[in-house]
Residue frames as qw, qx, qy, qz and C-alpha x, y, z in Angstrom:
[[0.173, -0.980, -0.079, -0.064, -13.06, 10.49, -6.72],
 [0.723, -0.517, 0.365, 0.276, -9.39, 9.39, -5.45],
 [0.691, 0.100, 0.460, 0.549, -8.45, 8.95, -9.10],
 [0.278, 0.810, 0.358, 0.371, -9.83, 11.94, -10.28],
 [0.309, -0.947, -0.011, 0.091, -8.04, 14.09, -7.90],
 [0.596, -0.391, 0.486, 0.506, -4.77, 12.31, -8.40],
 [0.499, 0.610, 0.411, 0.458, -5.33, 12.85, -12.43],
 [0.109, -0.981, -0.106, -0.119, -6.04, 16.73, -11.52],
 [0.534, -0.736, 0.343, 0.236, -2.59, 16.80, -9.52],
 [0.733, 0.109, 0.516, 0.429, -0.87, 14.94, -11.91],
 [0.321, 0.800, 0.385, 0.329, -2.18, 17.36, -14.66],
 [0.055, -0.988, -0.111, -0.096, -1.45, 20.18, -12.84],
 [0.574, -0.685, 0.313, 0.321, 2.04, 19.42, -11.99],
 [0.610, 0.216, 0.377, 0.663, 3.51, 18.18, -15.51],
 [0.270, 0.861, 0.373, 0.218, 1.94, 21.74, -16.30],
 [0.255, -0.949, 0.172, 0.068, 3.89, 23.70, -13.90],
 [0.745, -0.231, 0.438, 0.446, 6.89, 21.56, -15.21],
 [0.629, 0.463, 0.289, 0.554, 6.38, 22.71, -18.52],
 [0.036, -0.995, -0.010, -0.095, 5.65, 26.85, -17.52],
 [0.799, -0.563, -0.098, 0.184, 8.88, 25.99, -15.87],
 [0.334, 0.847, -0.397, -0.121, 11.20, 25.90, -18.73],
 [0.537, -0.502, 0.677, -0.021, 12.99, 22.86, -17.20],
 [0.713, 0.289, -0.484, -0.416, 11.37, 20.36, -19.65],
 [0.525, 0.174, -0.814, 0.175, 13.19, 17.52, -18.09],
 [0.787, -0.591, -0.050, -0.171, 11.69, 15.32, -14.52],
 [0.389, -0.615, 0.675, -0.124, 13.60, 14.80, -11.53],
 [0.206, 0.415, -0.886, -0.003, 15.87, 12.05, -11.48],
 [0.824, -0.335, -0.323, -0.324, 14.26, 8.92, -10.27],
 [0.644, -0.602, 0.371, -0.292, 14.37, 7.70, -6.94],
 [0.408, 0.298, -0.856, -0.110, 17.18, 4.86, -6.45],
 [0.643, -0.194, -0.731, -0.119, 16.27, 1.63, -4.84],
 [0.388, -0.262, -0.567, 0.678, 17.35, 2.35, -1.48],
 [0.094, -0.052, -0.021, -0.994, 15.85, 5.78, -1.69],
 [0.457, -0.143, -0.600, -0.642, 12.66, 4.60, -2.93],
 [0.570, -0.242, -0.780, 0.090, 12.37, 2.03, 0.36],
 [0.300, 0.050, -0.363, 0.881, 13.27, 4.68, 2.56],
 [0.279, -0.001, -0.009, -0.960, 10.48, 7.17, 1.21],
 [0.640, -0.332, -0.603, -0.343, 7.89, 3.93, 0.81],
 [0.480, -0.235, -0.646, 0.545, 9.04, 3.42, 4.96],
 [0.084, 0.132, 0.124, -0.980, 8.03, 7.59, 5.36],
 [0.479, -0.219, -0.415, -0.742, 4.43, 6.95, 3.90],
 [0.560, -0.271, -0.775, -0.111, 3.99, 4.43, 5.77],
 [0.264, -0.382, -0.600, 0.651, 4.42, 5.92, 9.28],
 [0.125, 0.845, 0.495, -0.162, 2.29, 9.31, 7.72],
 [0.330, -0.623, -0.013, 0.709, 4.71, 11.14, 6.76],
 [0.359, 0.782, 0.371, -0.348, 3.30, 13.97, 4.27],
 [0.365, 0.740, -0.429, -0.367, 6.35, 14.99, 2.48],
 [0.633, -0.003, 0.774, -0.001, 6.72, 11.32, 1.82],
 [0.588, 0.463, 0.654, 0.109, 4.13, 11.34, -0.70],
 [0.431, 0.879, 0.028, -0.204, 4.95, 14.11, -2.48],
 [0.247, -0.703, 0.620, 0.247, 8.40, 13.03, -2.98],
 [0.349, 0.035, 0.861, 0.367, 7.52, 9.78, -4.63],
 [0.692, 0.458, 0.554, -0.070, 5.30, 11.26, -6.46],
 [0.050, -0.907, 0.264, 0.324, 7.59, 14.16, -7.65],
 [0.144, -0.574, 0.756, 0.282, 10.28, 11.58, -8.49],
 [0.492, 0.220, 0.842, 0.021, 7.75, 9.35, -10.55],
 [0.335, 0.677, 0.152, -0.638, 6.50, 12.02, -12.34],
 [0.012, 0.301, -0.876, -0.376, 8.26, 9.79, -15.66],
 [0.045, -0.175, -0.984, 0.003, 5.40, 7.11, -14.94],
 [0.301, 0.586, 0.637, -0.400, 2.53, 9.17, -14.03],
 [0.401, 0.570, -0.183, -0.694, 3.09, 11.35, -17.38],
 [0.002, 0.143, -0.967, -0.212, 3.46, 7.72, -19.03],
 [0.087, 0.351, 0.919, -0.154, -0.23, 7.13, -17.72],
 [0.198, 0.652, 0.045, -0.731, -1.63, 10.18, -18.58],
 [0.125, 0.509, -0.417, -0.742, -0.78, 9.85, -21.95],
 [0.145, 0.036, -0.936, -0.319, -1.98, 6.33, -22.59],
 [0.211, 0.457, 0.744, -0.438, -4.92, 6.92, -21.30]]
């Protein structure tokens, strides 16, 4: 159910990426960054997770496709 929602999201963002005109994902997160925003999930914080996923969005269209 968990995966299927995240698939749905996933889906539905690269989509609004393309309507966008941008073509191109955000930059990826640097190391520090990355620890920072993994430290923000952890305590609950909501715009946490949409940040890494936002800035992963390289890797989750990577899985998408090979699936």
């Amino acid at each position: 159910m968990l995966s299927a929602a995240l698939l749905l999201f996933a889906n539905t963002l690269l989509f609004s990426l393309r309507l966008s005109g941008g073509g191109s994902f955000p930059k990826p997160l640097s190391a520090a960054e990355e620890r920072e925003w993994l430290a923000r999930y952890a305590q609950g914080d909501p715009e946490a997770r949409n940040v890494l996923i936002e800035r992963n969005l390289r890797l989750v269209a990577h899985i998408i496709n090979k699936g």
